[in-house]
C-alpha positions in Angstrom: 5.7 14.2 23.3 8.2 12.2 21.4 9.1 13.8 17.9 8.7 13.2 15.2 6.0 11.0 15.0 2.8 10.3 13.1 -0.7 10.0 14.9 -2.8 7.8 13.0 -6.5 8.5 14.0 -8.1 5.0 13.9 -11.6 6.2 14.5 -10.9 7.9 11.0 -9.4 5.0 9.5 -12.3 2.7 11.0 -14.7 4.8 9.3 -13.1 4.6 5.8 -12.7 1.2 5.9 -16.9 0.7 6.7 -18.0 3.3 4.1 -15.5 1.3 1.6 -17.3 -2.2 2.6 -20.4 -1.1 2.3 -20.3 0.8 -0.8 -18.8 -2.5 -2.7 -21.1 -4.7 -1.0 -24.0 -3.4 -2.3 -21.6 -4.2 -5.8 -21.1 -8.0 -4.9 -17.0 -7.0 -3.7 -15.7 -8.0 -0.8 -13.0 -5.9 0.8 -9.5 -7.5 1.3 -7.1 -4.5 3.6 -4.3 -4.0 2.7 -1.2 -2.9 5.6 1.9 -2.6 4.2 2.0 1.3 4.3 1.5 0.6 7.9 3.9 -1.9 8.1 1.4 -4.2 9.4 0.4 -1.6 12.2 -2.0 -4.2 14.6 -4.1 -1.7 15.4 -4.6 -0.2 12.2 -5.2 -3.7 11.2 -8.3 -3.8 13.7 -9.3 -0.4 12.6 -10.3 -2.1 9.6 -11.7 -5.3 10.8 -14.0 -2.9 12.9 -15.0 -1.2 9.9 -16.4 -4.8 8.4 -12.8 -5.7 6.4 -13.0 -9.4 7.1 -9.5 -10.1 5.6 -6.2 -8.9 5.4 -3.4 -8.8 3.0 0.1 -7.4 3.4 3.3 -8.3 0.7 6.0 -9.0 3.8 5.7 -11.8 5.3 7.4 -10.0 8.4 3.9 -7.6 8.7 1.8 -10.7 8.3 4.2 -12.1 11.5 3.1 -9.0 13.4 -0.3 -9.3 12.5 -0.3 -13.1 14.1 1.7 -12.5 16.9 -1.0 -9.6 18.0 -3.5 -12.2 18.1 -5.3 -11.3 14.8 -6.7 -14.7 13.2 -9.1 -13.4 10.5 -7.6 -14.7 7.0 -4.6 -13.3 5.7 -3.0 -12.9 2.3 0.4 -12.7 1.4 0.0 -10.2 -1.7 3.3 -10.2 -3.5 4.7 -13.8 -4.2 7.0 -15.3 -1.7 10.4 -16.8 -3.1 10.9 -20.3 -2.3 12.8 -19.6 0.1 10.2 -18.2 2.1 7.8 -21.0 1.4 7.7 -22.3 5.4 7.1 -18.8 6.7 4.3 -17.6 4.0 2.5 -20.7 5.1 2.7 -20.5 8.6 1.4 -17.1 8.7 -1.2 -16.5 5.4 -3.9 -18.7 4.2 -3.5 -17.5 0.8 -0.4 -16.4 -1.2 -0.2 -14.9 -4.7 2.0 -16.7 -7.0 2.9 -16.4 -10.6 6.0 -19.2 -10.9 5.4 -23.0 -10.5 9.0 -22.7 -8.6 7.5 -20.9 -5.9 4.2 -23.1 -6.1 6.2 -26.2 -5.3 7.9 -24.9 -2.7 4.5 -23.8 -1.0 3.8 -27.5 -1.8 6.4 -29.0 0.1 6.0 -26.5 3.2 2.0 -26.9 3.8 2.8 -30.8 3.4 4.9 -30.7 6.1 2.7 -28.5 8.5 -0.3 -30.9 6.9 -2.5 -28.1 5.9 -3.9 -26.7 2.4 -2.6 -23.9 1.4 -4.8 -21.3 -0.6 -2.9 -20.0 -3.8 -4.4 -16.7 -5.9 -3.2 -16.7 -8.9 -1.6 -13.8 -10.6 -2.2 -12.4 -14.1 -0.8 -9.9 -16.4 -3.1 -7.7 -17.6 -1.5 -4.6 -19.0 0.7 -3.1 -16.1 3.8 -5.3 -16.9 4.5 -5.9 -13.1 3.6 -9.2 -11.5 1.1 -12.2 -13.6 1.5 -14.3 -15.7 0.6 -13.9 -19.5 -3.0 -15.1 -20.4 -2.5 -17.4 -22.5 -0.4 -19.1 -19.9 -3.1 -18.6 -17.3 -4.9 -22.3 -17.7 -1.7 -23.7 -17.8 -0.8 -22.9 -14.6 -4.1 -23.0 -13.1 -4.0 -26.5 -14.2 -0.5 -27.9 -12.9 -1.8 -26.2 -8.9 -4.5 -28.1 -9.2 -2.7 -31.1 -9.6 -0.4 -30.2 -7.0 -0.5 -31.8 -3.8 -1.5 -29.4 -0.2 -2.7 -26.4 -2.5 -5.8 -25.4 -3.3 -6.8 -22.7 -6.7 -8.1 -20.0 -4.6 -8.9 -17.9 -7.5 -7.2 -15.4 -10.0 -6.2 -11.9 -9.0 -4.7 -9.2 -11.3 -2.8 -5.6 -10.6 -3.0 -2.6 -12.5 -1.7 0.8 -12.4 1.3 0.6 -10.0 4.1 0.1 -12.6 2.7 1.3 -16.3 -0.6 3.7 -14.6 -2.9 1.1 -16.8 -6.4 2.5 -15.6 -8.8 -0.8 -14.5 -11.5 -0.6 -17.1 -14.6 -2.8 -18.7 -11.7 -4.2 -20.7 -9.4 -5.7 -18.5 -11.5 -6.7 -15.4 -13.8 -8.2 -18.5 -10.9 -10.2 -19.8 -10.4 -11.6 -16.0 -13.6 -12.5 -15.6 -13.1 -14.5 -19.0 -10.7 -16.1 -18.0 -11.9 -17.2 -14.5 -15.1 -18.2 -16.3 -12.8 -20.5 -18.5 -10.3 -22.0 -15.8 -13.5 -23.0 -13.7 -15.2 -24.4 -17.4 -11.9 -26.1 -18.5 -11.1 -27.5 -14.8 -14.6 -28.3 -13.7 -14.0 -26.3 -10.3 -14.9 -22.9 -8.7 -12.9 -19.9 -7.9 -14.2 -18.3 -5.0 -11.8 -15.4 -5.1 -11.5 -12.9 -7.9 -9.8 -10.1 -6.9 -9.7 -7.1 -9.4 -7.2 -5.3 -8.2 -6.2 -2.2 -5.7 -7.5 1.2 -4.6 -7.2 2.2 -8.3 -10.0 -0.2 -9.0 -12.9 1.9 -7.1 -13.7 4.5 -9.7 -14.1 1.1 -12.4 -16.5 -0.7 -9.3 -18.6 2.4 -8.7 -19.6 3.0 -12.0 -19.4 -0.4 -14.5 -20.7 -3.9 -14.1 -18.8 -6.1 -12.0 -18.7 -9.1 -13.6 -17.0 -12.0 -11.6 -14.6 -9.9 -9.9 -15.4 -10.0 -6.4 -12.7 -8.9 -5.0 -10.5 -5.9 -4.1 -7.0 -5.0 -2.3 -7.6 -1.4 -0.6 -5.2 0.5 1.0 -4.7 3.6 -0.3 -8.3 4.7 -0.1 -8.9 3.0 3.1 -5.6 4.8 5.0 -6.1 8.5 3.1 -9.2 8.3 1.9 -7.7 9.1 -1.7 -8.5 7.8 -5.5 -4.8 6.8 -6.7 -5.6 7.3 -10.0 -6.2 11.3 -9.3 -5.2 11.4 -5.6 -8.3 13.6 -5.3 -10.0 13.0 -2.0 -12.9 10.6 -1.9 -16.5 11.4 -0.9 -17.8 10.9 2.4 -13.8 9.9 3.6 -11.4 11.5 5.9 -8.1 12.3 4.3 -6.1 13.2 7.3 -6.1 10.1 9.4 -2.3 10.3 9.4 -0.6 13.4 10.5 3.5 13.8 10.3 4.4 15.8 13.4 8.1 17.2 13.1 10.2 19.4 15.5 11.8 22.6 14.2 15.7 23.0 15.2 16.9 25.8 13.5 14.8 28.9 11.9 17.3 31.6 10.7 17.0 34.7 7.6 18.9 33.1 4.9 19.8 34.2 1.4 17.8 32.2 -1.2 21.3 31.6 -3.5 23.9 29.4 -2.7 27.8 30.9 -2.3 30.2 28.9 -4.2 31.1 26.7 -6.7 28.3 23.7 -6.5 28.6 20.4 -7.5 26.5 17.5 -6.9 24.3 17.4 -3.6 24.0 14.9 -1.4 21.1 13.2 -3.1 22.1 14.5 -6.9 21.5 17.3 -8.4 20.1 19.8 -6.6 17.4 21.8 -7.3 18.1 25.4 -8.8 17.8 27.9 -6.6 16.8 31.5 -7.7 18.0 35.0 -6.2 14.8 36.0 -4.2 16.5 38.2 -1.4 16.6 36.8 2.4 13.8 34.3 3.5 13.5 32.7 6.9 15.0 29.5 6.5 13.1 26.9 9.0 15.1 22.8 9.6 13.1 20.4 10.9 14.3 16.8 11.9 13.6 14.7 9.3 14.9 14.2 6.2 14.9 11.4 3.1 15.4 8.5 5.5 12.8 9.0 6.9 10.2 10.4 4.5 9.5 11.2 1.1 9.4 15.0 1.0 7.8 15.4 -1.8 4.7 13.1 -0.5 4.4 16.0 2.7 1.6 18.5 2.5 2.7 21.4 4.1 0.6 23.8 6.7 -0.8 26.8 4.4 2.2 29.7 5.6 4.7 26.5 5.1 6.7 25.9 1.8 9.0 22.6 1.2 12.3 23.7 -0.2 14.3 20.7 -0.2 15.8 17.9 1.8 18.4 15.8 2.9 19.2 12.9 4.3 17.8 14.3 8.0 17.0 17.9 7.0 13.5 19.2 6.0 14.1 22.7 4.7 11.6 24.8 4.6 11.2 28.4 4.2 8.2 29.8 6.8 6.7 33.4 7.2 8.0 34.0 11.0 11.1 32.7 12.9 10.1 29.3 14.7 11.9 28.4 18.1 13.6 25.0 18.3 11.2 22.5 19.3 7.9 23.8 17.4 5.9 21.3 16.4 5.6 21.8 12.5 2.4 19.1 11.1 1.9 17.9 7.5 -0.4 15.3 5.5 1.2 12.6 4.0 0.4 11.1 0.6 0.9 7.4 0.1 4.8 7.4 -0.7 5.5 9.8 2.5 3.4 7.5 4.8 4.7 4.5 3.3 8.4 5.8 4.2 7.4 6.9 7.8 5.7 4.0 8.9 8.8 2.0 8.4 11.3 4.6 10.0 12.1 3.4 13.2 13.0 6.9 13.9 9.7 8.3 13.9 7.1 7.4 16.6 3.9 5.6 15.6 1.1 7.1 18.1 -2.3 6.0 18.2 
């Protein structure tokens, strides 16, 4: 088989993505899945469709193209705003794009005119995390000037938390969205049918408090690897291992544990001090930083992560390996996230 390469179980992933559904179902939320980490992998994408996910959202527009192209037509979201540049491709591909600059909404304007469709906007608010939204007091504002806009349509509001700042989703915040989707509908006498709460780090917040008129969640994460973001701690009743990093050993040698010489800077900074503990057996596989985030791998039990390079994994290993050994790891979010889109690792399904 081709190495390295990650096999993505999809019966696995199907079956997170239905116990996700049906768990917030039974809360009023609908489930929007998210790809990116997969970089708009088509059959993970019907993984979750066959686990009830009746939309999809990505942030490139190139995923969303891939999506189409495989001949998936359920609704799509673009989930990080295009720039206005972009406008033409975002609606050729999404139904619904979230925006936070009137720029970007008249360019999305000007594109769906010319294709002579409506084009769904979510808009975005900031709610703590300090990445993308606009300020609240801004919200009604800009809800006001799409409305007015000609080939868009208010879609709804949508917010993000804990991906910049780590700003837990609480009663609070997701209580001062749904105030202010309560207001833009009262103040623009229309409805928002979309109120999306946030990501994967939302779940613990929908499992436990009233949802109010959020109705809506972005799930990724928890769908792909079964994990809580906020404590990475495996969920109940989900598979964790639906992704598996295969890599090939090509060198597995006794090595002192202290470098010889005068060091400097490594190739990636500076490196991580190394203590005197005699001779270990030093084990390369072939992958490195391009390829994956080595601090996102979770290591077989008699396998330690030592450090990496650019296109080494070093590890150290309790018995000389042969070249060609098939070494396989888990992968949290930031390690799959970098594999998926290395064309140098193999995507098997």
């Amino acid at each position: 088989m081709t190495c390295p390469r990650v096999e993505i179980d999809l019966t696995k992933v199907e079956h997170n993505a239905r116990q996700l559904v049906t768990r917030l179902s039974d809360r009023g939320i609908d489930v929007t899945g998210v790809t990116k980490a997969t970089l708009g992998c088509p059959e993970v994408a019907r993984a979750m469709i066959a686990g009830g996910v009746t939309r999809l959202g990505d942030s490139r527009i190139d995923n969303l193209e891939t999506l189409r192209d495989a001949g998936i037509h359920i609704p799509l979201t673009l989930l990080r705003s295009p720039t206005p540049a972009q406008a033409e491709r975002a609606v050729a591909c999404a139904n619904i794009s979230q925006v936070s600059e009137y720029e970007v909404v008249e360019a999305l304007s000007v594109a769906a005119g010319r294709r002579t469709i409506t084009h769904g906007l979510v808009l975005m608010v900031e709610l703590g995390d300090l990445r993308e939204g606009v300020m609240p007091e801004d919200v009604l504002y800009l809800a006001r000037c799409i409305t007015l806009t000609p080939h868009l349509t208010l879609a709804g509001l949508g917010s993000n938390l804990a991906c910049r700042a780590g700003v837990v989703p609480s009663s609070d915040n997701m209580g001062e969205l749904t105030a202010l989707a309560t207001m833009i509908e009262k103040e623009l006498g229309l409805h928002l049918p979309i109120i999306s709460g946030g990501n994967s780090a939302n779940l613990a917040w929908a499992m436990m408090a009233p949802a109010g008129r959020v109705n809506d969640l972005r799930l990724g994460e928890s769908i792909l690897l079964g994990c809580d973001p906020l404590s990475r701690m495996p969920l109940t009743g989900l598979y964790s291992d639906a992704f598996t990093l295969v890599v090939p050993v090509i060198e597995s040698l006794d090595k002192p544990t202290s470098p010889r010489g005068t060091t400097g800077e490594a190739a990636f900074g500076v490196p991580t001090p190394m203590h005197e503990r005699g001779t270990v057996i030093q084990t390369i596989a072939a992958i490195g930083r391009q390829d994956v985030d080595p601090d996102g791998l979770i290591p077989p039990q008699d396998v330690t992560v030592l450090a990496a390079s650019s296109d080494h994994l070093v590890l150290e290993t309790q018995r000389r390996m042969t070249p060609g050994t098939e070494i396989r790891f888990g992968l949290n979010y930031s390690a799959l996230l970098r594999v998926m889109t290395s064309p140098f690792v193999t995507k098997q399904t």
